[in-house]
C-alpha positions as CSV (number, residue, x, y, z in Angstrom):
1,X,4.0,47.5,-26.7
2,X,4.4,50.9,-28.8
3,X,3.5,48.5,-32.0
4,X,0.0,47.9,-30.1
5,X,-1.4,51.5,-30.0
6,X,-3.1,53.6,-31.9
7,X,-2.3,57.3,-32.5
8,X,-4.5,58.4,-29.5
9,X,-2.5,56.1,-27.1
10,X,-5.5,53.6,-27.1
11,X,-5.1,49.8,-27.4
12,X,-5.6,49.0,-31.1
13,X,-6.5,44.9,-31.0
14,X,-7.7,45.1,-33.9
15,X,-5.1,45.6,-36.2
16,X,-3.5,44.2,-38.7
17,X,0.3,43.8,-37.1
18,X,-1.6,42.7,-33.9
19,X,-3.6,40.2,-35.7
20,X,-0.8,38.6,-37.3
21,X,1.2,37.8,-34.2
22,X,-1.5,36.4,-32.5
23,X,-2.4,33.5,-35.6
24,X,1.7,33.7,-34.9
25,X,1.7,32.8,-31.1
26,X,-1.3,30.1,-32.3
27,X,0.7,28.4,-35.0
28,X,3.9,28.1,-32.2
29,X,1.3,26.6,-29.7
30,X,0.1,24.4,-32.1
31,X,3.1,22.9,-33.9
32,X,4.3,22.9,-29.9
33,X,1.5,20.2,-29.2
34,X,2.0,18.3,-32.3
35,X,5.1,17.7,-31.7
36,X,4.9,16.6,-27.8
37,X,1.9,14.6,-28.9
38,X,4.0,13.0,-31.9
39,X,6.8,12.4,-28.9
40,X,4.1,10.3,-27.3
41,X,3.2,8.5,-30.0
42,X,6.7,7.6,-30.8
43,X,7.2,6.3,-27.5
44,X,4.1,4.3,-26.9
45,X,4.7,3.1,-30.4
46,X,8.3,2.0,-29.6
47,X,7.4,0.8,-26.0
48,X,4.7,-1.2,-27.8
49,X,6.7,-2.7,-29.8
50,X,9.0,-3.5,-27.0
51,X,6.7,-6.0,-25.4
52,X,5.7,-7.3,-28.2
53,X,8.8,-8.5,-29.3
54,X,9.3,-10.1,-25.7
55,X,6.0,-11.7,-25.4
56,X,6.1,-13.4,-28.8
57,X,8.8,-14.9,-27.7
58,X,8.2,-15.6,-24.1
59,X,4.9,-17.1,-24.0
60,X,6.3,-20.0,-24.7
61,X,8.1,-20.3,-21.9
62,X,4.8,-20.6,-19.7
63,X,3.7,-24.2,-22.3
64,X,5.9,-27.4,-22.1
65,X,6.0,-30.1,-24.4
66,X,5.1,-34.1,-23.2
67,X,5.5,-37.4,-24.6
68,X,3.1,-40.0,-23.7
69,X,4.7,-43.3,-23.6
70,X,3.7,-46.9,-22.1
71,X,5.5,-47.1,-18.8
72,X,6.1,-50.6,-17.7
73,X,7.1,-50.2,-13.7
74,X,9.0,-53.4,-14.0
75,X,9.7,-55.6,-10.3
76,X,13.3,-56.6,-11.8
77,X,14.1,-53.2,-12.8
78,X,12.9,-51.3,-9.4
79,X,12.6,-54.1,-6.6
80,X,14.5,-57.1,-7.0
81,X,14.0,-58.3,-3.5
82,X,10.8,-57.5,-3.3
83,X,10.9,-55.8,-0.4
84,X,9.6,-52.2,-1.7
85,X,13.3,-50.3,0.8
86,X,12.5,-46.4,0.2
87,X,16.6,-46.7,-0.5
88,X,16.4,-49.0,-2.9
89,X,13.4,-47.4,-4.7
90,X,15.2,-44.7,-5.3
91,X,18.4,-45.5,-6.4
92,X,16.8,-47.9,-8.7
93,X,17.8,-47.4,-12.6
94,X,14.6,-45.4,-13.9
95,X,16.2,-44.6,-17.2
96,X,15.8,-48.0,-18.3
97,X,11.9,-47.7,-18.4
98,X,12.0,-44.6,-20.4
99,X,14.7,-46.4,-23.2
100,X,12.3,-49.9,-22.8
101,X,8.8,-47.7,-23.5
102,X,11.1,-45.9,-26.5
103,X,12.3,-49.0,-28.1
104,X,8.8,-50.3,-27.6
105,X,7.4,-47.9,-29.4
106,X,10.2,-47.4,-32.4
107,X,11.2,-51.4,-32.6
108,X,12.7,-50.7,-35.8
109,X,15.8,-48.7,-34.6
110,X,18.7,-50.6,-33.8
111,X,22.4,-49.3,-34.3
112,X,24.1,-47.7,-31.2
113,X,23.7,-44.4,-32.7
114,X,20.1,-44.5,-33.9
115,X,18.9,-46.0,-30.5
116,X,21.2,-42.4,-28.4
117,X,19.3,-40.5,-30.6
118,X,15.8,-41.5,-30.0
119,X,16.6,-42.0,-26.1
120,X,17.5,-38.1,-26.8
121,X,13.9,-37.3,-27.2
122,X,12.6,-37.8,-24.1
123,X,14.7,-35.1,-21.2
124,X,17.1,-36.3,-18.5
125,X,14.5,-35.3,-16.1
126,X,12.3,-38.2,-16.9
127,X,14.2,-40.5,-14.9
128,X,13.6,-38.2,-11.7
129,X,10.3,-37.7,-12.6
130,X,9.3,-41.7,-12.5
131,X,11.3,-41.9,-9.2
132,X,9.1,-39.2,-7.1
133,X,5.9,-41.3,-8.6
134,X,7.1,-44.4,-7.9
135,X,8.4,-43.1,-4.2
136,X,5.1,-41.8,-3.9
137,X,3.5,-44.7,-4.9
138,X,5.0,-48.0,-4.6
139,X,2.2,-49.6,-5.6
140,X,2.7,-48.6,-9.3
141,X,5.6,-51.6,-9.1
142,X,4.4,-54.4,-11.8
143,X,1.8,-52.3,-13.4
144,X,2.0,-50.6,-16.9
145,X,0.6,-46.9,-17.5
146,X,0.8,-44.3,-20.1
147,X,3.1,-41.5,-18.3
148,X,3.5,-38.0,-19.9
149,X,7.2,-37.5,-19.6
150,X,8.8,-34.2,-19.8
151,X,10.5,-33.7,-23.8
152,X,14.1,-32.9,-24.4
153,X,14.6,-29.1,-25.5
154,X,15.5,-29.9,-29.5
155,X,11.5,-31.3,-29.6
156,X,9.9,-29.0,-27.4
157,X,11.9,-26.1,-30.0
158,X,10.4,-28.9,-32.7
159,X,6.8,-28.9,-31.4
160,X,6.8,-25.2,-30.8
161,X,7.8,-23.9,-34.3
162,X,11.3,-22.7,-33.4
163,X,13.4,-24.8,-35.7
164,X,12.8,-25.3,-39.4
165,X,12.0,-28.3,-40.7
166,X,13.0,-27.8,-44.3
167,X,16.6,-26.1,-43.2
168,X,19.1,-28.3,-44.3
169,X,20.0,-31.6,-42.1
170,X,23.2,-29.8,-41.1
171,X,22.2,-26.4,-40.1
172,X,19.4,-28.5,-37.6
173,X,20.4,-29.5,-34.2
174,X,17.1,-32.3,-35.0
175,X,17.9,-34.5,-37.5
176,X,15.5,-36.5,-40.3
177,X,15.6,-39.3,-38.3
178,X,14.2,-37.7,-35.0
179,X,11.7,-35.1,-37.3
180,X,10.5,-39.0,-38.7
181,X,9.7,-40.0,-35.1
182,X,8.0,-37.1,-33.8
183,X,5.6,-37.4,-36.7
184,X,5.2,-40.7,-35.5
185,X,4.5,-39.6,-31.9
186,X,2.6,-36.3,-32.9
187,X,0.3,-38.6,-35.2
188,X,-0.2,-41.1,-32.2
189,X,-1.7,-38.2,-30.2
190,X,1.6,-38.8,-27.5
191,X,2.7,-35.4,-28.1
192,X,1.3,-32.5,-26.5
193,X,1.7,-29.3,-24.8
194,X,0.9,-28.9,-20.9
195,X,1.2,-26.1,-18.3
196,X,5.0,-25.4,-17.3
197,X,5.0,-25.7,-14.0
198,X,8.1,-26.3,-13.3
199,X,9.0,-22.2,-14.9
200,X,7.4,-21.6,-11.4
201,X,8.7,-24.2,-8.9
202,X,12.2,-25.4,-10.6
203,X,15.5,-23.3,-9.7
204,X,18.2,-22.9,-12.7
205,X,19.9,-26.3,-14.5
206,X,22.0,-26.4,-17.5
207,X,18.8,-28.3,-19.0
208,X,16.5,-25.8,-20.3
209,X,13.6,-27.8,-20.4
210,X,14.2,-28.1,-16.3
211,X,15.4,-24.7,-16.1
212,X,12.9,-22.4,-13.4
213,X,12.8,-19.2,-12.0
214,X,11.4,-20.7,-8.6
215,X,15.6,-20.0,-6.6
216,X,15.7,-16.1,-8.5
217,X,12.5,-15.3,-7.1
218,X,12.8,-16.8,-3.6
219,X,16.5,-14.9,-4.2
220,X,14.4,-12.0,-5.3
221,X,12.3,-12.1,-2.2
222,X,15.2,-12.7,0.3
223,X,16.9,-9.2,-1.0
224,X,14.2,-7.0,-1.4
225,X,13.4,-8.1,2.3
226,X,17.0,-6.8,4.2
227,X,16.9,-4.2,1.8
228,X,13.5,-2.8,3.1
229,X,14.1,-4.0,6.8
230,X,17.6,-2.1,6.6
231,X,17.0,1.1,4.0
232,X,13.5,2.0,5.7
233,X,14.0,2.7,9.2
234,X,17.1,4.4,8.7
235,X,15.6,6.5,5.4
236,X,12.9,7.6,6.8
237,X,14.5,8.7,10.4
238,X,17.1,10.5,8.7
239,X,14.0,12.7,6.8
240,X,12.2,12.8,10.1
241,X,15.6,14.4,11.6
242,X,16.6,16.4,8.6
243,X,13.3,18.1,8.6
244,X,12.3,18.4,12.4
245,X,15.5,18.1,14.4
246,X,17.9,19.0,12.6
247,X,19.5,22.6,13.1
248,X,20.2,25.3,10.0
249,X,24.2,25.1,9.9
250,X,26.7,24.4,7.1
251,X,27.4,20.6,8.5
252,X,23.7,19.9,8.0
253,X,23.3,21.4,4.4
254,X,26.3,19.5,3.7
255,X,24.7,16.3,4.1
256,X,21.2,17.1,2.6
257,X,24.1,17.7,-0.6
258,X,25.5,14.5,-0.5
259,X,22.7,13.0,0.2
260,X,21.3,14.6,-3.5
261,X,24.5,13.5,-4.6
262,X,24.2,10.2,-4.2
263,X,20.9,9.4,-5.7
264,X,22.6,10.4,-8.6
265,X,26.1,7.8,-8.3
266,X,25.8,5.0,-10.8
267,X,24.9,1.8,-9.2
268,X,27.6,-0.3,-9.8
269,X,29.9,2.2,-7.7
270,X,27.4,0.7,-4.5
271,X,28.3,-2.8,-5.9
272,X,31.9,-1.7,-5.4
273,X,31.1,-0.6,-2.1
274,X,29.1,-3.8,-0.6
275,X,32.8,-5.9,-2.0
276,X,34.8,-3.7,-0.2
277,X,32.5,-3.5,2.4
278,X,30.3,-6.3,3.7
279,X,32.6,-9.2,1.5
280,X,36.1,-8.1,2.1
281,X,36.1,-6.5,5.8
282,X,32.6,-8.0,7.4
283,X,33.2,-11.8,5.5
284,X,29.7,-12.0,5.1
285,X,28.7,-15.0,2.7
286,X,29.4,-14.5,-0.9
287,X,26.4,-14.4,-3.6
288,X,23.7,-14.9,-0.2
289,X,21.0,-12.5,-0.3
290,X,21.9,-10.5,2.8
291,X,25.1,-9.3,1.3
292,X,22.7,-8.0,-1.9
293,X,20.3,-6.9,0.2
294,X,22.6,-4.9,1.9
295,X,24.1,-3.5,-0.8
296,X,20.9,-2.6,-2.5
297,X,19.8,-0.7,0.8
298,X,22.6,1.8,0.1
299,X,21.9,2.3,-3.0
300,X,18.1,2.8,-2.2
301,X,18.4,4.6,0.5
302,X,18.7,8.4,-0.9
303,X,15.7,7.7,-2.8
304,X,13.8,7.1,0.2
305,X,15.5,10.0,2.0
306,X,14.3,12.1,-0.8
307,X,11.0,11.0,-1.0
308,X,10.6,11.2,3.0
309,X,11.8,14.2,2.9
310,X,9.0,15.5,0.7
311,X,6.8,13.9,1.9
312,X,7.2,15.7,5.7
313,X,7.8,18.6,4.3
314,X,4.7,18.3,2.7
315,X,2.2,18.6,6.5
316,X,1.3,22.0,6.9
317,X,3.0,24.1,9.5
318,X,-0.4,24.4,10.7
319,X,-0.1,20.6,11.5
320,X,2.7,21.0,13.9
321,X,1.6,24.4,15.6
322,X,-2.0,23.1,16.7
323,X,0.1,20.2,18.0
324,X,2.7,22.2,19.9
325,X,-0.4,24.7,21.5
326,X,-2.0,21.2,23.1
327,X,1.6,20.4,25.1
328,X,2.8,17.8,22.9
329,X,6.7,17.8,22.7
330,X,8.6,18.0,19.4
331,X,9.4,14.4,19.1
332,X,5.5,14.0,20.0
333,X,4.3,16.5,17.4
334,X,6.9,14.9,14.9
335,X,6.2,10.8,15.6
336,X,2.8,11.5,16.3
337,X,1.3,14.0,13.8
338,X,3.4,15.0,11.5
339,X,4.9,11.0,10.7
340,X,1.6,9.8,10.1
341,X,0.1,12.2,8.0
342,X,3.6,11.8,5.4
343,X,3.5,8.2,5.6
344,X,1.5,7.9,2.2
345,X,4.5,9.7,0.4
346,X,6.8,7.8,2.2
347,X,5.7,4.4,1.1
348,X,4.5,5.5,-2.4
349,X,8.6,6.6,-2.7
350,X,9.6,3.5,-1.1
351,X,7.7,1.0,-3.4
352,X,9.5,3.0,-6.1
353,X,12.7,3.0,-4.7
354,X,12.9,-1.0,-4.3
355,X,11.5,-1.5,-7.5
356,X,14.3,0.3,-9.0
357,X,16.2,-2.0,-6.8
358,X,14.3,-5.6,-8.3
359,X,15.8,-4.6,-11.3
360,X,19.0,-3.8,-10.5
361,X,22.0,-6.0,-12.0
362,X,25.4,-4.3,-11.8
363,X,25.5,-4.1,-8.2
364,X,24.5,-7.7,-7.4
365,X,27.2,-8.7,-10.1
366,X,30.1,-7.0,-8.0
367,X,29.2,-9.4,-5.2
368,X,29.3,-12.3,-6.8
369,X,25.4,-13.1,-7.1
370,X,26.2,-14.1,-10.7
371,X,27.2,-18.2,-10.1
372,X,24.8,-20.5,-11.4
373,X,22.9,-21.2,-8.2
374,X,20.8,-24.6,-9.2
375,X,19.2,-25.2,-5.6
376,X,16.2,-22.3,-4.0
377,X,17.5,-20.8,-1.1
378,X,16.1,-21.1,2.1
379,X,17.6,-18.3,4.0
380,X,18.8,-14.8,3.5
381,X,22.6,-16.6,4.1
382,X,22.2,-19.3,1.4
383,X,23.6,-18.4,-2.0
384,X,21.0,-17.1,-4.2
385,X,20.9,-15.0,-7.5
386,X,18.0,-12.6,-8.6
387,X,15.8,-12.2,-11.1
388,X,17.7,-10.1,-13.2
389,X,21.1,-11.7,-12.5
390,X,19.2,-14.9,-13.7
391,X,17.8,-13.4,-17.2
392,X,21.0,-11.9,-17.7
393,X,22.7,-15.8,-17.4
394,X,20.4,-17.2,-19.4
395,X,20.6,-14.5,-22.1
396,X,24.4,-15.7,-22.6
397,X,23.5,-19.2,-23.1
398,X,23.8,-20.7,-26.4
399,X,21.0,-22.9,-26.7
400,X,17.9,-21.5,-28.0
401,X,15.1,-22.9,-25.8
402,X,17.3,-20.4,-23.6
403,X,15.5,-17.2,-25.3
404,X,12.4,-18.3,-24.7
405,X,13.0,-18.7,-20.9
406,X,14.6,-15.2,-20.7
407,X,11.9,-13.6,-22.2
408,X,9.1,-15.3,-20.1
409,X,11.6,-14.2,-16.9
410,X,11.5,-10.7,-18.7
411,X,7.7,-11.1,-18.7
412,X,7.2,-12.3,-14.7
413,X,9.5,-9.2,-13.7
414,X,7.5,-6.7,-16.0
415,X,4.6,-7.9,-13.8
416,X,6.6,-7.6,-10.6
417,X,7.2,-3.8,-11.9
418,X,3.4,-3.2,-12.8
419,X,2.2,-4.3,-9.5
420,X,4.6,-2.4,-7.4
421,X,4.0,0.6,-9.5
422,X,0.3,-0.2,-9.1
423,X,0.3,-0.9,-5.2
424,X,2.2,2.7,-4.9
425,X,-0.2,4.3,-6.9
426,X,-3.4,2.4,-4.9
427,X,-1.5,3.9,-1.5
428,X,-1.1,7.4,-2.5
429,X,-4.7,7.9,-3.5
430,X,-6.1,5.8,-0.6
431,X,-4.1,7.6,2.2
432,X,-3.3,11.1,0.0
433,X,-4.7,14.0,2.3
434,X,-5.5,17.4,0.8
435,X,-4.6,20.4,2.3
């Protein structure tokens, strides 16, 4: 302060020294915001290219390739009585259609191996997808139609780009043979790219033209829903307690530091707890949602805790005391008054807290929510897996239609995030009270 006055004692901001450390204290602030602003940039620019990199190669996932073929619903082949038995409809052998409509169409290919490669073109699932029209529909029986059947993996990976042609014949899983078909087909107009429904409506198969998402996100649903019915009441009555109820005394502040504590424990240590736990003492049902629903409500639940916490905390005094003046009791003024007023904190730090569950994988991997699950669950008690669990199996798969189908998961849970993230955001400003 001494270097700031003048011989008379007086403030001297005009000089030189002083002048100097001010352009000083400007080029520090500066350089300061250049640098967080360069910190942004780096992130947005890396988080940019983040989702880039996963929707280039999960958009895909959301198109399916089709080959139109001549579908002759033969009488012999589907109804030899004649008698049109549900039973015998649907045990009938559909695969024969899709190999007589193949050899139709490529008459010149004969040897045993040729013929098992060009049957390969067209997926397994064609057979089960010219049974439900047929059982839908007797009245196809006798008559010929072009059908769109659903294409085997190597030529949907074919159609879309993902192999190369000109690679050698030995480093591609499609050989010359079957690249000279689908030029054939493509030219013909019978190849083509349709909606992938099934992404949406088909659980897991070792197919991945078959493989969905439709048994991770009912899965998905099934957990998220015990986690909230379980984590919620008890989170947010523990913060209603803590806060109102709960006396000043070393028992008490030693649970609001455990409590701290544990929103901090890696998750997989709660995975450990819900085997030890709800598996190996309560014999609830392995990989079913309500044993990862469970689990996931522990590990959610200081978050919410927390969040209630501040939330309550939050009311003015003022709140309370006009309350307590009218003869309302404490659990009156609390439920009442105080409860509602926080509740637009409470759910904002609930909707994070279960997002942060959605995406959690260690946890549901201790309890066994990892097995390939192929049929949607209809309960909370069937065996499920979750969307993460299921992009995390279908990232270890070799085949590499598989990459595709992990990033369009990727993509569907991104947009689960957003909209969570959005709906807290929506509820904090639509219910947020200033005080």
């Amino acid at each position: 302060m001494t270097d700031l006055l003048d011989n008379t004692g007086a403030s001297s901001w005009n000089s030189e020294r002083f002048q100097k450390r001010l352009k000083k204290r400007k080029r520090a602030e500066k350089s300061f915001r250049l640098v967080g602003l360069g910190a942004i940039v780096i992130a947005l620019t890396l988080l940019a290219i983040l989702l880039f990199s996963i929707a280039s190669k999960g958009y895909s996932a959301f198109i399916q390739t089709y080959i139109t073929l001549d579908i002759t619903f033969e009488q012999s082949v589907l109804d030899k009585t004649g008698e049109g038995h549900p039973a015998a409809l649907k045990a009938a052998n559909y695969g024969k259609l899709v190999r007589d409509a193949l050899r139709a169409e490529f008459p010149d290919v004969k040897t045993r191996k040729d013929l098992r490669a060009l049957f390969g073109l067209v997926s397994k699932e064609a057979s089960n997808q010219l049974r439900e029209m047929v059982l839908a529909d007797p009245s196809l029986i006798g008559r010929s139609m072009p059908v769109a059947l659903l294409a085997s993996d190597d030529v949907d990976m074919v159609h879309k780009g993902y192999i190369d042609r000109k690679a050698p014949q030995s480093d591609r899983r499609v050989k010359d043979d079957e690249l000279r078909w689908l030029d054939v087909l493509e030219k013909s107009g019978a190849l083509s790219f349709k909606f992938n429904s099934g992404f949406f409506t088909e659980g897991d198969s070792r197919e991945p033209e078959k493989a969905g998402i439709a048994g991770a996100m009912v899965g998905s649903f099934f957990t998220l829903l015990v986690t909230i019915a379980v984590a919620f009441p008890i989170g947010v009555l523990t913060a209603i307690y803590l806060e109102e109820f709960a006396p000043r005394n070393r028992f008490n502040d030693l649970i609001e530091v455990n409590i701290n504590n544990l929103a901090a424990v890696p998750s997989i240590v709660f995975g450990l707890l819900g085997l030890a736990i709800f598996l190996n003492v309560a014999h609830l049902p392995r990989s079913a949602p309500v044993v990862g629903g469970l689990t996931l409500a522990l590990m959610t639940l200081p978050t919410i805790i927390i969040a209630a916490r501040s939330a309550v905390r939050a009311v003015p005094g003022s709140i309370r005391q006009a309350a307590l003046s009218l003869g309302a009791s404490t659990h009156q003024t609390a439920f009442h008054h105080v409860l509602p007023l926080a509740m637009p904190g409470i759910l904002t730090g609930t909707i994070i807290g279960l997002s942060q569950a959605l995406g959690e994988t260690a946890p549901l991997l201790m309890i066994g929510m990892v097995a390939f699950i192929a049929d949607i669950p209809h309960s909370a008690l069937d065996p499920a897996t979750v969307m993460p669990v299921q992009i995390f199996l279908w990232a270890d798969s070799p085949e590499r239609a598989f990459v595709e189908k992990t990033s369009g998961a990727i993509l569907v849970l991104l947009a689960f995030f957003i909209f969570m993230n959005a709906l807290a955001i929506v509820l904090r400003k639509k219910f947020e009270r200033r005080w």
